[in-house]
C-alpha positions in Angstrom: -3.5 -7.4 5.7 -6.4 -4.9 6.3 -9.1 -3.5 4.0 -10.6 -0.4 4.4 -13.8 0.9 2.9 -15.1 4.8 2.9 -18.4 5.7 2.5 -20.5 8.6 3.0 -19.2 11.0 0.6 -21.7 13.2 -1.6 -22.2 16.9 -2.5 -23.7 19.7 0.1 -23.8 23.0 0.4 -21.4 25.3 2.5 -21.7 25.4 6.0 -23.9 21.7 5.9 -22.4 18.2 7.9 -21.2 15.2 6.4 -20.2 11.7 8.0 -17.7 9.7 6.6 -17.3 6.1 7.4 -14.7 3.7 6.7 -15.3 0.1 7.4 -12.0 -2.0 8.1 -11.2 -5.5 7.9 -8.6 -8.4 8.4 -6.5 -7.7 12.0 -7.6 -6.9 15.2 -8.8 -3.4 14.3 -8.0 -1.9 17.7 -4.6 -2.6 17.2 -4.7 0.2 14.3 -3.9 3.6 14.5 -6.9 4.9 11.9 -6.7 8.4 9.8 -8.3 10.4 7.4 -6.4 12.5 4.6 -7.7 14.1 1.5 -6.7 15.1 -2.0 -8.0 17.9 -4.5 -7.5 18.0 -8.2 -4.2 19.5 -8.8 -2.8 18.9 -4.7 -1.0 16.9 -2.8 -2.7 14.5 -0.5 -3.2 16.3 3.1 -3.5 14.9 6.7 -6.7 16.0 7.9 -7.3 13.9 11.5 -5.8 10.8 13.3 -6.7 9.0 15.8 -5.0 6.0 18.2 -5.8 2.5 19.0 -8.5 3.1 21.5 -9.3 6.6 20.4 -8.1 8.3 23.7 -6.2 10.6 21.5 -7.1 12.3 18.6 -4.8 15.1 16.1 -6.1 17.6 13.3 -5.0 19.4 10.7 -5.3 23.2 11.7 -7.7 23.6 8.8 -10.3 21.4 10.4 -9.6 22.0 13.9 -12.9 22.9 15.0 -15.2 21.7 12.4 -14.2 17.7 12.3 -14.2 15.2 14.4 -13.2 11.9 14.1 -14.2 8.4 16.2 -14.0 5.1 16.3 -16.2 2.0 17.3 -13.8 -0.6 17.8 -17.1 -3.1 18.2 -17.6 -2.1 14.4 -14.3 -1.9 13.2 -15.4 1.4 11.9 -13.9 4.7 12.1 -15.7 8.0 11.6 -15.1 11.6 10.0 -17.9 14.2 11.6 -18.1 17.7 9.1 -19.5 20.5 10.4 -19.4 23.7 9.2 -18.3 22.5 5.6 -15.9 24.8 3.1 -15.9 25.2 -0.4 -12.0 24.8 0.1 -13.2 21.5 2.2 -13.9 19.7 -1.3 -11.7 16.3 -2.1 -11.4 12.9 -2.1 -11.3 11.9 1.1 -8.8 8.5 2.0 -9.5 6.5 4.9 -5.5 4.7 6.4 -4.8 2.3 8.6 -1.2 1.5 10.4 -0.4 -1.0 13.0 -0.1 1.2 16.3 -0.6 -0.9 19.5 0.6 1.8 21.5 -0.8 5.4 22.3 1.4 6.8 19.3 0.3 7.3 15.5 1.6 9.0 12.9 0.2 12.1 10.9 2.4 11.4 7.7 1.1 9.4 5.0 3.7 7.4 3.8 3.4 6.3 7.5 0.3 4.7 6.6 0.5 1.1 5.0 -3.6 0.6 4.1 -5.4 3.0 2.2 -9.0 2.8 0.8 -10.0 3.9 -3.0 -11.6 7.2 -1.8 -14.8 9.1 -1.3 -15.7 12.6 -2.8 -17.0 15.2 -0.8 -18.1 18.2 -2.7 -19.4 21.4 -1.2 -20.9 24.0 -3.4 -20.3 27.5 -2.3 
């Protein structure tokens, strides 16, 4: 079993920075492949960046391709989502998942993800 925790959600204005966290607990943490995925009112949750194990190897979404980056501290058992350059169209709840990926591989799916936080809002006012 593994819990994970976002924080660091809040409102700012287009074009501003944001950092989400997500604190994890339970397994060995760096045995997780860690993502971040978002949902606005009315959508369908969407995959915005993964990253493996050891975070040699990161994916995004071509809509934040550029503008986020996600890490992880595997010290902290805490994984990160840097915002730059935030969108109106950037505002949702944002999900922190977790999966058991020992290997270099992780999926960008979410029904590939078996841990899921309760959410953090990020709102950026145009």
């Amino acid at each position: 079993q593994v819990q994970v925790v976002e924080s660091g959600g809040g409102l700012v204005q287009a074009g501003g920075s944001l950092r989400l966290s997500c604190a994890a607990s339970g397994r060995t943490f760096s045995n997780y492949a860690m993502a971040w995925f978002r949902q606005a009112p009315g959508k369908e949750r969407e995959f915005v960046a993964a990253i493996n194990r050891n975070g040699g190897t990161t994916f995004y979404s071509d809509s934040v391709k550029g503008r986020f980056t996600i890490s992880r501290d595997n010290a902290k058992n805490a994984v990160y989502l840097l915002m730059n350059s935030l969108k109106h169209e950037d505002t949702s709840v944002y999900y922190c998942a977790s999966r058991y990926a020992p290997g270099s591989w992780f999926p960008i799916r979410d029904h590939e993800y078996g841990y899921w936080g309760r959410g953090t809002q990020v709102t950026v006012s145009s």
